[in-house]
C-alpha positions in Angstrom: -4.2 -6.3 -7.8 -5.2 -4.7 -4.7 -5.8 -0.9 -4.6 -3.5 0.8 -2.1 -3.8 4.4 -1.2 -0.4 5.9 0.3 -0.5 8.6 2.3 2.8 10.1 2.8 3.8 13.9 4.1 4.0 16.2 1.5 6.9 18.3 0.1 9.2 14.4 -0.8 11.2 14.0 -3.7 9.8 12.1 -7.0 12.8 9.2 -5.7 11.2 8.5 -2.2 7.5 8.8 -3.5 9.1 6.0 -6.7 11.1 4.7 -3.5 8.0 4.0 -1.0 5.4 3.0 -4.5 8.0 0.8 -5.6 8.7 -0.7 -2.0 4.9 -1.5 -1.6 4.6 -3.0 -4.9 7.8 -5.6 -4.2 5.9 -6.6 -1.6 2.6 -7.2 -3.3 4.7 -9.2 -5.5 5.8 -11.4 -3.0 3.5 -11.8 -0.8 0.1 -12.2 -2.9 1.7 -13.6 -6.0 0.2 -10.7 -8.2 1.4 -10.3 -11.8 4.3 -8.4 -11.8 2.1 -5.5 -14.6 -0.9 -5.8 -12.0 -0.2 -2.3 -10.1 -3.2 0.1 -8.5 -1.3 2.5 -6.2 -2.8 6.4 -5.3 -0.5 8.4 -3.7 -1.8 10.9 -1.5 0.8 13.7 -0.1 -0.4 15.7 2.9 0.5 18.4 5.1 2.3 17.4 8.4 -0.3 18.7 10.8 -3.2 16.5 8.6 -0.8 13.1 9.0 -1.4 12.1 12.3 0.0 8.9 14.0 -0.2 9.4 17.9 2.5 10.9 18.9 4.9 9.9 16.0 6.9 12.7 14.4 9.2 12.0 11.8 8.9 10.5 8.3 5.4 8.3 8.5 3.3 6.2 6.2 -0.1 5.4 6.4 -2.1 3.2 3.8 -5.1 1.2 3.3 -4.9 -1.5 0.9 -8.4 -2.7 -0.5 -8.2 -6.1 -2.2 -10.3 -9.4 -2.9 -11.3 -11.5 -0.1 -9.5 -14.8 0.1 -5.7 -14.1 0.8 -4.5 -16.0 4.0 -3.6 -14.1 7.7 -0.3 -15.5 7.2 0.1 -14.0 3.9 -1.1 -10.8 5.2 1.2 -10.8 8.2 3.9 -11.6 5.6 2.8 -8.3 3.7 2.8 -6.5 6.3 6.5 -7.7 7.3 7.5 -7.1 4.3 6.1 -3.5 3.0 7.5 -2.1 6.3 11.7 -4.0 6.2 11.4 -2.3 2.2 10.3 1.2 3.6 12.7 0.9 6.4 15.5 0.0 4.1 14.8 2.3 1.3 13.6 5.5 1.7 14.5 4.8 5.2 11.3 5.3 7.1 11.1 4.1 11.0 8.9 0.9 11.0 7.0 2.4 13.8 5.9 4.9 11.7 4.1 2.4 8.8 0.6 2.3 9.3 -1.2 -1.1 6.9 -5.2 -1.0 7.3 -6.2 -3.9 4.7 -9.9 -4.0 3.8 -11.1 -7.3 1.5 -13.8 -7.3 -0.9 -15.5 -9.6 -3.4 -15.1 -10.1 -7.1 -18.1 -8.1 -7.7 -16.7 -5.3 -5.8 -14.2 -4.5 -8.9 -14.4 -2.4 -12.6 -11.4 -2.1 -14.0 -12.8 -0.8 -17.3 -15.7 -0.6 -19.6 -18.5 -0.4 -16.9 -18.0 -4.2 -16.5 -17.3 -6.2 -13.3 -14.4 -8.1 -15.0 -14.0 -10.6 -12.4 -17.9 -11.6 -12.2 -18.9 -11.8 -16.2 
């Protein structure tokens, strides 16, 4: 159940956005152990010139996943791994060009619904 917000150029296909969504999710799955119906993703498309990665120009992804504090560095590092050999494979993105900020929070940090901190109550 993290939050991820993907930042990808604008102007792609419904396939790749599915493609790199999808990708992310897979490794979610894996690497956190998340129910497989537990998916927050935002999608954010943006114009080439507002996408900016040091001097990378091709295809690029940026995206900051915001979850609950707790999850181990190796299963982050494995996250990390993974999100960026599914973009590489499928849409086919450069793996230098997959940017993964991960900020974690606490259970009270969360409302899924209802005005309630589900987590906390």
């Amino acid at each position: 159940m993290p939050l991820v917000n993907i930042s990808i150029l604008r102007g792609k296909s419904p396939e790749y956005i599915k493609s790199i969504a999808d990708g992310v999710n897979l490794a979610v799955l894996k690497c956190f152990n998340f129910p497989s119906d537990d998916r927050y993703q935002i999608i954010h498309e943006h114009e080439i010139h507002c996408l900016e990665m040091q001097e990378r120009v091709h295809d690029r992804v940026m995206m900051h996943v915001i979850i609950r504090k707790g999850h181990s560095d190796k299963a982050k590092q494995s996250f990390y791994k993974e999100v960026t050999r599914n973009l590489s494979s499928d849409p086919g993105i450069d793996p230098a060009n997959i940017l993964i900020a991960m900020t974690e929070n606490h259970d009270s940090d969360w409302s899924f619904r209802d005005g309630l901190a589900q987590f906390i109550i």
